[in-house]
N, CA, C and O atoms as a CHARMM CRD file, in Angstrom:
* protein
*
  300
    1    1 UNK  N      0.81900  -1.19200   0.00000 PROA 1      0.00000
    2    1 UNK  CA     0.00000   0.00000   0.00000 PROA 1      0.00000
    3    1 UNK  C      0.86400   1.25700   0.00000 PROA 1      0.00000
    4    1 UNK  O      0.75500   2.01300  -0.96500 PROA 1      0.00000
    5    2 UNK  N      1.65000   1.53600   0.91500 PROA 2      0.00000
    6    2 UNK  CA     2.84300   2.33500   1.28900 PROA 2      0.00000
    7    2 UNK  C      4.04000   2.14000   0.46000 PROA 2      0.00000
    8    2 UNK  O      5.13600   2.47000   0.91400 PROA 2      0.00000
    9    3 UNK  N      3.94600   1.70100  -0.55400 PROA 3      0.00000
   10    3 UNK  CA     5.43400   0.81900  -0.96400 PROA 3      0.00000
   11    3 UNK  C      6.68700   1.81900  -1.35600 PROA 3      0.00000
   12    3 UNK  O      7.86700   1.46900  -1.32400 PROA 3      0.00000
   13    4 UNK  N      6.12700   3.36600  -1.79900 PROA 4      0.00000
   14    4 UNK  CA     6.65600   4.36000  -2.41800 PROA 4      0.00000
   15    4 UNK  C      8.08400   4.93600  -1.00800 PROA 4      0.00000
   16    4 UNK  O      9.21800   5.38100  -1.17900 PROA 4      0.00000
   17    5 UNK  N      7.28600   4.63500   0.29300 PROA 5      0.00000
   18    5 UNK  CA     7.72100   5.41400   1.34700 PROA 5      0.00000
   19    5 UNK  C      9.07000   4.76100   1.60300 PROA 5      0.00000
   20    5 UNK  O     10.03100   5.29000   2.16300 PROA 5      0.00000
   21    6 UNK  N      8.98300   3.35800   1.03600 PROA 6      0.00000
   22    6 UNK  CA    10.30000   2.50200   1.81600 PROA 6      0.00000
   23    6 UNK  C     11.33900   3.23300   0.42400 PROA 6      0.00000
   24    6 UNK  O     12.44400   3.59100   0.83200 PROA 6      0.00000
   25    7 UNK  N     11.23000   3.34000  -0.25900 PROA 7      0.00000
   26    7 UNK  CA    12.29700   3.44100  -1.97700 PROA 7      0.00000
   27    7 UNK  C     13.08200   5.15500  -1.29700 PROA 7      0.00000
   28    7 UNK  O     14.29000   5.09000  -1.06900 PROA 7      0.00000
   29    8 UNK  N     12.53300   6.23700  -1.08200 PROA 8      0.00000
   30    8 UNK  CA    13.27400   7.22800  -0.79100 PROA 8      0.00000
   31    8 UNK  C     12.47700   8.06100   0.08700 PROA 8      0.00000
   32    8 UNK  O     11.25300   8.05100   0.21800 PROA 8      0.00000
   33    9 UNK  N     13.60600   9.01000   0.85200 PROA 9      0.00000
   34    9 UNK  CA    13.11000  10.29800   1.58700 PROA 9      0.00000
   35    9 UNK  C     11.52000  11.09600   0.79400 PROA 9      0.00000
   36    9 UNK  O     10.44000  11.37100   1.31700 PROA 9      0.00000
   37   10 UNK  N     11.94800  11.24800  -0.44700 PROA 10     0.00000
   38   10 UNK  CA    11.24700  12.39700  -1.00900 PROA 10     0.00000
   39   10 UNK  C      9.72100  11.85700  -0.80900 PROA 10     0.00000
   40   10 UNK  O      8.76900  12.56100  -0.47100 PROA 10     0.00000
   41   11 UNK  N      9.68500  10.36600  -1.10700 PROA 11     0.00000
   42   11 UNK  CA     7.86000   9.50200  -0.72000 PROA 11     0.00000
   43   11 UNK  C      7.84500  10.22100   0.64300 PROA 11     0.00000
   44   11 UNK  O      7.34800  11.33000   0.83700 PROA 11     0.00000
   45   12 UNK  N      8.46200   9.43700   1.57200 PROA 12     0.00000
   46   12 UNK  CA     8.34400   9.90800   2.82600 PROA 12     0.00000
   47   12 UNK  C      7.99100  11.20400   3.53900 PROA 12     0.00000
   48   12 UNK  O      7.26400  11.20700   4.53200 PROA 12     0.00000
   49   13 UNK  N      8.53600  12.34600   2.99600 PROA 13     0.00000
   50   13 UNK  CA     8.60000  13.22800   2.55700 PROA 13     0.00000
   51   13 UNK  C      7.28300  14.27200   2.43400 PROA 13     0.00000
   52   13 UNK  O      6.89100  15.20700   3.13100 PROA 13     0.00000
   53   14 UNK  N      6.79400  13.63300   1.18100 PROA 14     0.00000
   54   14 UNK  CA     5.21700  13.81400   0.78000 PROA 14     0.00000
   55   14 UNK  C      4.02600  13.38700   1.36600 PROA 14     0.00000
   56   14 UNK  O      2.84000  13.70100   1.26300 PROA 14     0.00000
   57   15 UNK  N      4.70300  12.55000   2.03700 PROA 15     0.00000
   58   15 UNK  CA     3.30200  11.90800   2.98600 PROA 15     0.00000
   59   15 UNK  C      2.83500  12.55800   4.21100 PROA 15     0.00000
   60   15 UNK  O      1.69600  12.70300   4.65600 PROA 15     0.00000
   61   16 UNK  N      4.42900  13.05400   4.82400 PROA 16     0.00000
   62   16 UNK  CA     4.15900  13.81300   5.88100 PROA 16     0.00000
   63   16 UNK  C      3.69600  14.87800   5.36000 PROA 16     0.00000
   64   16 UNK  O      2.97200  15.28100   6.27000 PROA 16     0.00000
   65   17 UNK  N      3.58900  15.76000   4.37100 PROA 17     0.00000
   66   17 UNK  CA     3.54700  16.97300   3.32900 PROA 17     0.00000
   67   17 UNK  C      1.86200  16.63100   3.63400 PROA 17     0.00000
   68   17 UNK  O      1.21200  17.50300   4.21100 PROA 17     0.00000
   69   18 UNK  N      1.21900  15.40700   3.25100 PROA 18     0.00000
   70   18 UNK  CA    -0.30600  15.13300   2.95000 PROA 18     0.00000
   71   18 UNK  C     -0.87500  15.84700   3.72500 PROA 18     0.00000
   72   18 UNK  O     -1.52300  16.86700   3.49000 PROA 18     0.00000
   73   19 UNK  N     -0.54700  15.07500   5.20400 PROA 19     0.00000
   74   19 UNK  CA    -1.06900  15.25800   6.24700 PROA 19     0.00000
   75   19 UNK  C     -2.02700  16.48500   7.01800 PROA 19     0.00000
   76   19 UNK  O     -2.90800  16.07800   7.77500 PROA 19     0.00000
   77   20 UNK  N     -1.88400  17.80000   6.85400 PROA 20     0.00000
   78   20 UNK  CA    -2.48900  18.45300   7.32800 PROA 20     0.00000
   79   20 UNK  C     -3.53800  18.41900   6.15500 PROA 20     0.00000
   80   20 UNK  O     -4.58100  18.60300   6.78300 PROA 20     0.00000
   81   21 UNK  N     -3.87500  18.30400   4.91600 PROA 21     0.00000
   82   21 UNK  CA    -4.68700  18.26700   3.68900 PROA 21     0.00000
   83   21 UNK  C     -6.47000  16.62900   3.91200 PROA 21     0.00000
   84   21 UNK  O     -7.60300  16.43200   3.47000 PROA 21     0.00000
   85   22 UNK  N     -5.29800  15.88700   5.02300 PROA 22     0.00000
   86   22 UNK  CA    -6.18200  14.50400   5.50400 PROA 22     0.00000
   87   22 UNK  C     -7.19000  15.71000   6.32000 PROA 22     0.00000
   88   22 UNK  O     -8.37800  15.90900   6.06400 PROA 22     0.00000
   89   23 UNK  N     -6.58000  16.24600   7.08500 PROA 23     0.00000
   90   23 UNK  CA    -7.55400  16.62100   8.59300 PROA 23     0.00000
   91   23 UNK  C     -8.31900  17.97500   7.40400 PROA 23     0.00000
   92   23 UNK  O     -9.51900  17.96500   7.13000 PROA 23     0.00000
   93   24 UNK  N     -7.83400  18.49500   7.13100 PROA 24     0.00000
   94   24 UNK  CA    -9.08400  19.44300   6.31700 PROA 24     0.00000
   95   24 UNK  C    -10.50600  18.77900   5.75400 PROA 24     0.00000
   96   24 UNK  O    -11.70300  19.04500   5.86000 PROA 24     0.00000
   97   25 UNK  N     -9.52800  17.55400   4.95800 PROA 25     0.00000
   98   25 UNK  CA   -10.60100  16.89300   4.22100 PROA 25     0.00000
   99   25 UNK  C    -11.51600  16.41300   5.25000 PROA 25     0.00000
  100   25 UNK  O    -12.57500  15.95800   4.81600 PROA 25     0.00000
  101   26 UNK  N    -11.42800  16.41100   5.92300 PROA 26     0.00000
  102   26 UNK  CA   -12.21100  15.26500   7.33700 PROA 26     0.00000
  103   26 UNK  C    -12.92200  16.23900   7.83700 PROA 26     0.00000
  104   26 UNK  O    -14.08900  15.87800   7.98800 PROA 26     0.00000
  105   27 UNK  N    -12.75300  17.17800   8.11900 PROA 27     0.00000
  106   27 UNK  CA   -13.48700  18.61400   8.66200 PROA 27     0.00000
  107   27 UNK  C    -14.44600  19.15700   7.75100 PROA 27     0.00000
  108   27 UNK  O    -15.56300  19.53300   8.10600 PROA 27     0.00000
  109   28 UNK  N    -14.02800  19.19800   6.61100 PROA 28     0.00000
  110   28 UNK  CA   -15.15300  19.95100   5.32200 PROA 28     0.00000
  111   28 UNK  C    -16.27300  18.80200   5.24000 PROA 28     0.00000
  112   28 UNK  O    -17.48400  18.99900   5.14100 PROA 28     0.00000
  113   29 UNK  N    -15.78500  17.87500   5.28500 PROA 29     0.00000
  114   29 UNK  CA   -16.78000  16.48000   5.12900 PROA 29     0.00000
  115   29 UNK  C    -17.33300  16.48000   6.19900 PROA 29     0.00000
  116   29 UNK  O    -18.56200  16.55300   6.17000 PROA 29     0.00000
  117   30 UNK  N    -16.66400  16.40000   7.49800 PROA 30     0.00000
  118   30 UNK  CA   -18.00300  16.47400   8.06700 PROA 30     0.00000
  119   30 UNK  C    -18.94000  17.84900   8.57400 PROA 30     0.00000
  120   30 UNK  O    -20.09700  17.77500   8.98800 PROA 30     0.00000
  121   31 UNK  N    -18.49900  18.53700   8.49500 PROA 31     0.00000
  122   31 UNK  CA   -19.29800  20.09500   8.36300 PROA 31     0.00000
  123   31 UNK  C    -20.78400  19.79400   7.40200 PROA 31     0.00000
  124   31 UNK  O    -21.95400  19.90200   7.77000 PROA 31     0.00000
  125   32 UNK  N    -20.32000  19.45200   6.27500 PROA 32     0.00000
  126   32 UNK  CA   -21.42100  19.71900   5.04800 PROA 32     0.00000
  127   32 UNK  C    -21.56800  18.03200   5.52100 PROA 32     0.00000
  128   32 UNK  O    -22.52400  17.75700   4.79600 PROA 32     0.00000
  129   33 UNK  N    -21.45600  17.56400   5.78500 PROA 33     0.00000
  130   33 UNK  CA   -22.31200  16.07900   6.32600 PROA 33     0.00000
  131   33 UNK  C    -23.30200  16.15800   7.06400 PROA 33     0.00000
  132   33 UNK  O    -24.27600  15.40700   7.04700 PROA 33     0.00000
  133   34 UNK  N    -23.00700  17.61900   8.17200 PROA 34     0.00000
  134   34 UNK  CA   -24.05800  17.58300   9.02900 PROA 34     0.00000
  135   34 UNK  C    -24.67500  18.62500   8.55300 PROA 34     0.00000
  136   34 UNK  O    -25.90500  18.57700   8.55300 PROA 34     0.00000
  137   35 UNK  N    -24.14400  19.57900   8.13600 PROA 35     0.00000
  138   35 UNK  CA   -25.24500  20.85700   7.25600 PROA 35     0.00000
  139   35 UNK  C    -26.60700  20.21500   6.40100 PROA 35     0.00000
  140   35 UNK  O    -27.70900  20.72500   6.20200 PROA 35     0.00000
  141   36 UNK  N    -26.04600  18.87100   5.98200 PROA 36     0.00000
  142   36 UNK  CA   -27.26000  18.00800   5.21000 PROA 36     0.00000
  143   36 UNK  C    -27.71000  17.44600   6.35900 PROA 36     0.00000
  144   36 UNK  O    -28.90200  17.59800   6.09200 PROA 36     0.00000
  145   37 UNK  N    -27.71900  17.09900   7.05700 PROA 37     0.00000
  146   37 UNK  CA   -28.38100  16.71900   8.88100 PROA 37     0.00000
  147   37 UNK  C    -29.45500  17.89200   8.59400 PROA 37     0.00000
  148   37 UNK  O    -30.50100  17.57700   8.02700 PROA 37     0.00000
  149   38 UNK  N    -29.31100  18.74800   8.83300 PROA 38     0.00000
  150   38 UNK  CA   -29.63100  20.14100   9.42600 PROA 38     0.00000
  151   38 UNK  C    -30.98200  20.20700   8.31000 PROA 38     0.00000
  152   38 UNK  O    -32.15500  20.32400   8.66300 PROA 38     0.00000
  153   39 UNK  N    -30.57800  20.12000   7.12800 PROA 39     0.00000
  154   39 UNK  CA   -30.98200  20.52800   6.20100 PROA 39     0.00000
  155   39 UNK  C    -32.58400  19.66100   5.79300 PROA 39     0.00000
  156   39 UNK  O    -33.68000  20.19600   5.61900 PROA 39     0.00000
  157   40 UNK  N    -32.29900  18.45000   5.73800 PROA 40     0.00000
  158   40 UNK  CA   -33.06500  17.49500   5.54300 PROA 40     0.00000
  159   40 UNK  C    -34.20800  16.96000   6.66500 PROA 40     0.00000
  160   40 UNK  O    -35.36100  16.61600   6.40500 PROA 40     0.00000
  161   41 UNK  N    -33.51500  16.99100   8.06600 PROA 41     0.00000
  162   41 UNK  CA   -34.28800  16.63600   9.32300 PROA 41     0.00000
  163   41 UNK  C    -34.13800  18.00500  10.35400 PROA 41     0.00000
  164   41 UNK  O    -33.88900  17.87000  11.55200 PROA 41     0.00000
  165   42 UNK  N    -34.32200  19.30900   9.71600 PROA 42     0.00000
  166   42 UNK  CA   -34.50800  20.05600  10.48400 PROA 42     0.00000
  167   42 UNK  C    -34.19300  20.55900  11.57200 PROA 42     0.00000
  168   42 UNK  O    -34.80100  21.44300  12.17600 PROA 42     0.00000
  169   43 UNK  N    -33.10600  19.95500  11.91400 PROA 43     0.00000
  170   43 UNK  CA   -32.12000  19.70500  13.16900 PROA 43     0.00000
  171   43 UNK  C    -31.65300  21.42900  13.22900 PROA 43     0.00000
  172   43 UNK  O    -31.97100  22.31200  12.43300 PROA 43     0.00000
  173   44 UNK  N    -30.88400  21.52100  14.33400 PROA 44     0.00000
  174   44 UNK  CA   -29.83100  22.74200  14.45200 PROA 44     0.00000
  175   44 UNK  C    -28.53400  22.49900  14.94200 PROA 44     0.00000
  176   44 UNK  O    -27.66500  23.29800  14.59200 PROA 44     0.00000
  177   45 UNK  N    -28.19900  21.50200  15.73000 PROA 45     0.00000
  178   45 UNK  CA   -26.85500  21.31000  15.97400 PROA 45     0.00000
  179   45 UNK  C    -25.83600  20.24900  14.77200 PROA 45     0.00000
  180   45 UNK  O    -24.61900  20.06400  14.76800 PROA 45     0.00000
  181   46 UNK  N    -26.74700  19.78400  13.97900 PROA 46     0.00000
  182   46 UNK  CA   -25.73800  19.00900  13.08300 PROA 46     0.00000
  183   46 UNK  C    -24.42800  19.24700  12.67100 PROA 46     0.00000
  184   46 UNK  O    -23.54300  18.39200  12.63300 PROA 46     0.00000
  185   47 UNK  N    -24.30400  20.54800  12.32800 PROA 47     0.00000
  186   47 UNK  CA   -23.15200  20.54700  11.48300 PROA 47     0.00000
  187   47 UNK  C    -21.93400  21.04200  12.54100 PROA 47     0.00000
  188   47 UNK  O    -20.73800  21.21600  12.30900 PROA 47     0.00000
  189   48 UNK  N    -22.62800  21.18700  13.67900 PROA 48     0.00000
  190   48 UNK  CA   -21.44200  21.25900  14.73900 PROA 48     0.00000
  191   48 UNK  C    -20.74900  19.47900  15.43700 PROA 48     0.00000
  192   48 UNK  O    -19.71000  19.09500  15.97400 PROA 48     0.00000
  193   49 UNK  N    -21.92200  18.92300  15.05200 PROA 49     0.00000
  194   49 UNK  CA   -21.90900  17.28700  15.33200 PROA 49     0.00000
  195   49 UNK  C    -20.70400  17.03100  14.38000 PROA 49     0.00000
  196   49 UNK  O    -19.64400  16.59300  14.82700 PROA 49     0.00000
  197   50 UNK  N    -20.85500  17.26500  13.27800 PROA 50     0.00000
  198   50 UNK  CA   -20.76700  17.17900  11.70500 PROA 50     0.00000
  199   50 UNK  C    -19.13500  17.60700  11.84500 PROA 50     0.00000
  200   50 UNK  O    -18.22100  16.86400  11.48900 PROA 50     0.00000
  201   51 UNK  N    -18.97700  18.76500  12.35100 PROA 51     0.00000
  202   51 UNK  CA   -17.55100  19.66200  12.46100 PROA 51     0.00000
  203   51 UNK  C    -16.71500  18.53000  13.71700 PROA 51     0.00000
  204   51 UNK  O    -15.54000  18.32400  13.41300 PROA 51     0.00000
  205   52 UNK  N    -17.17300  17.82400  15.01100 PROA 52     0.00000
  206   52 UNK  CA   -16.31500  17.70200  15.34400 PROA 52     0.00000
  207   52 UNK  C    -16.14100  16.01700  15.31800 PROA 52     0.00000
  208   52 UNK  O    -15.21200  15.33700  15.75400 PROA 52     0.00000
  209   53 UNK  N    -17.50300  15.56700  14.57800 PROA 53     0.00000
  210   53 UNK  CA   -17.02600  14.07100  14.29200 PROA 53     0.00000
  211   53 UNK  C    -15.76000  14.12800  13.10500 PROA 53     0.00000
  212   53 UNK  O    -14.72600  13.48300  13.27500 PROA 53     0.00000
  213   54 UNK  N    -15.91100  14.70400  12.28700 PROA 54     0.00000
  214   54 UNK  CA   -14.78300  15.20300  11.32900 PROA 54     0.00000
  215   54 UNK  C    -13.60100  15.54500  11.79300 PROA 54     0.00000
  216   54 UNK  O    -12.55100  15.21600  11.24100 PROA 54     0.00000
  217   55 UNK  N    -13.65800  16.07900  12.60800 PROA 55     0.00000
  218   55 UNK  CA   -11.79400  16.62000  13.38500 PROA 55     0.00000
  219   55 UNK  C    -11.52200  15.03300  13.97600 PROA 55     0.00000
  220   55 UNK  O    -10.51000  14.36500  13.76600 PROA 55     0.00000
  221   56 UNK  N    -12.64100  14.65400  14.72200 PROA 56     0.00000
  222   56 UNK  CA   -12.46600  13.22800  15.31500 PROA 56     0.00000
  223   56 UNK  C    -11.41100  12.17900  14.23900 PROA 56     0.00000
  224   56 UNK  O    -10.38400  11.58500  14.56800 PROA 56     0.00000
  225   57 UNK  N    -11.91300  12.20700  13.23200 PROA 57     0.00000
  226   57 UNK  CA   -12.19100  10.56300  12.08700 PROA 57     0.00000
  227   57 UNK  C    -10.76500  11.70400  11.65900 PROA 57     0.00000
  228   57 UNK  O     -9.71900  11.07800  11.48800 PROA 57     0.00000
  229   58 UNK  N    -10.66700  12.96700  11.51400 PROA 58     0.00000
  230   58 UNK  CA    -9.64100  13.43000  10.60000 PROA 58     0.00000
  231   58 UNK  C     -7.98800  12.88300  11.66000 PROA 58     0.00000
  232   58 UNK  O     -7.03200  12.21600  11.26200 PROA 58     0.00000
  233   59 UNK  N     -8.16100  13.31900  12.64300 PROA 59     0.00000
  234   59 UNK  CA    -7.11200  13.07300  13.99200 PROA 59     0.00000
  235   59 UNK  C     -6.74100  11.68900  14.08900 PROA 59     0.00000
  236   59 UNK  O     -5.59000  11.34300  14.35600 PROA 59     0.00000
  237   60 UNK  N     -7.83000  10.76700  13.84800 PROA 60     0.00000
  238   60 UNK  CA    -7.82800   9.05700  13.76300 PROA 60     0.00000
  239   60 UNK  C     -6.74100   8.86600  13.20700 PROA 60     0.00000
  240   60 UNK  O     -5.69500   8.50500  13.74700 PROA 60     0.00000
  241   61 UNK  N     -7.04100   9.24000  11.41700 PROA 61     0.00000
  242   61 UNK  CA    -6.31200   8.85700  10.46800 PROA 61     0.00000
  243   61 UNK  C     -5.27800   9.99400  10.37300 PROA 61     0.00000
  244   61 UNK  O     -4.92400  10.02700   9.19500 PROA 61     0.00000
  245   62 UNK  N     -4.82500  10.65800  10.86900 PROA 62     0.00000
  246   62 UNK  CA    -3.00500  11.33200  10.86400 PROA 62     0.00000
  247   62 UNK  C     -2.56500  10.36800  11.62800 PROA 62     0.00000
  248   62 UNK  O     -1.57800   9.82200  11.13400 PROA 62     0.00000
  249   63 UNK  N     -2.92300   9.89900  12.72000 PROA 63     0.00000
  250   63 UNK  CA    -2.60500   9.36700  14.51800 PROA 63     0.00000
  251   63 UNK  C     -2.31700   7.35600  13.20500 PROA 63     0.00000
  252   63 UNK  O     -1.73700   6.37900  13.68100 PROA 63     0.00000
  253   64 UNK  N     -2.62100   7.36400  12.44200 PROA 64     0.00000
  254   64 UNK  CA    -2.82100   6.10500  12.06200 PROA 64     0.00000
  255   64 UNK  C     -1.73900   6.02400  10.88400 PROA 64     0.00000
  256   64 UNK  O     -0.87100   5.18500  10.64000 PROA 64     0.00000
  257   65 UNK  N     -2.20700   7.50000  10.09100 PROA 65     0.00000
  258   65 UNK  CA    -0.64800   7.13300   9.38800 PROA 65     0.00000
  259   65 UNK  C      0.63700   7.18400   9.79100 PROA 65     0.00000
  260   65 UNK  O      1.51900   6.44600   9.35100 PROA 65     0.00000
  261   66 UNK  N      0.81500   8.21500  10.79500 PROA 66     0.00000
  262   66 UNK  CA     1.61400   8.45100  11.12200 PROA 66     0.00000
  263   66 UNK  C      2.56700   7.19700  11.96000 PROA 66     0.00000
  264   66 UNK  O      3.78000   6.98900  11.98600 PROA 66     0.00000
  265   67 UNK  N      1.57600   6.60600  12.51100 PROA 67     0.00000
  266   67 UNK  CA     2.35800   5.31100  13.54600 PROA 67     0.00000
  267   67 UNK  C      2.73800   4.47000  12.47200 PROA 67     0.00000
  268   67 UNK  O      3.84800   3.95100  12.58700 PROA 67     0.00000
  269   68 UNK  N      2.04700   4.19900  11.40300 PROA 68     0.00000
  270   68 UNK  CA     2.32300   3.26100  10.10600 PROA 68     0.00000
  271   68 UNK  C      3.85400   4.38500   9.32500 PROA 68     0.00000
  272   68 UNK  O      4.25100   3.73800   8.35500 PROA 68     0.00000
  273   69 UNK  N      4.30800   5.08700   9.39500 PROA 69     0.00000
  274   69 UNK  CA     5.30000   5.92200   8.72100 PROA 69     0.00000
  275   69 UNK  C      6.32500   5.66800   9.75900 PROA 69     0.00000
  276   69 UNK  O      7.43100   5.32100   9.34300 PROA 69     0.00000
  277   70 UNK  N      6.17700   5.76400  10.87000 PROA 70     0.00000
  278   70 UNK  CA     7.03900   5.55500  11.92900 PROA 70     0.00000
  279   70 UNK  C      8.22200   4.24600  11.74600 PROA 70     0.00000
  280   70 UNK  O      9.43300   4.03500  11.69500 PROA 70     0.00000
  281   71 UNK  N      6.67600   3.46600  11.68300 PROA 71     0.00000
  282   71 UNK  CA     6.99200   2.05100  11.93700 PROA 71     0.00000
  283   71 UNK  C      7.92600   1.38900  10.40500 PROA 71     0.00000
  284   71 UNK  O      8.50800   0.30500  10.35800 PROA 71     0.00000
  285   72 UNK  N      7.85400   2.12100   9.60000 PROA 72     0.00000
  286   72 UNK  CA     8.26500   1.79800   8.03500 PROA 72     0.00000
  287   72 UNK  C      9.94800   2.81200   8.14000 PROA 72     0.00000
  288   72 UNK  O     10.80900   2.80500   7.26000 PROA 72     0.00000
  289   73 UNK  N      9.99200   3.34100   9.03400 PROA 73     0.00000
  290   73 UNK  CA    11.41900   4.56100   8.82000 PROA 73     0.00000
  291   73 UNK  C     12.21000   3.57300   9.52300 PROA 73     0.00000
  292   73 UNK  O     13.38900   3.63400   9.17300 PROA 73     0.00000
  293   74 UNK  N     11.93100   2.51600  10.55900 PROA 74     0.00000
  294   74 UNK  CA    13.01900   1.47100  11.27200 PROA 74     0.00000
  295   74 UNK  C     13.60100   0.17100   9.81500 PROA 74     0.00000
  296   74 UNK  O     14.66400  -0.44700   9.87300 PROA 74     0.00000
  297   75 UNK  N     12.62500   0.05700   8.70800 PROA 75     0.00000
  298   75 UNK  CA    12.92300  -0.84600   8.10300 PROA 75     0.00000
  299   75 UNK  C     14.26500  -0.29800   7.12300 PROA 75     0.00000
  300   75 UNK  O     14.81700  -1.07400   6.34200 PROA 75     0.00000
């Protein structure tokens, strides 16, 4: 899956580079995830639901690549 990261710095490199671009994506998604909450079932707190399940799931997956990048820089 990772295979680019073991060959040179510059993969490695870029991945850490990704990283703040993961947690955005995870935040906009869930914002307008819950804005459609809001939207559809009339709700009012959704897209704050929406905003911090997104930081949640976005934090997961840095916290996930990152231990997987870690663990690939000893090989």
């Amino acid at each position: 899956m990772y295979t680019i990261y073991k060959r040179n710095h510059l993969g490695k490199a870029a991945a850490y580079m990704g990283l703040p671009f993961v947690l955005l994506a995870a935040i906009a998604g869930g914002y307008y995830a819950g804005l459609w909450v809001d939207q559809h079932y009339g709700t009012r707190y959704g897209n704050l639901a929406g905003l911090l399940a997104g930081f949640a799931i976005g934090l997961y997956e840095i916290l996930r690549q990152l231990r997987y990048l870690e663990k690939r820089s000893g090989d």
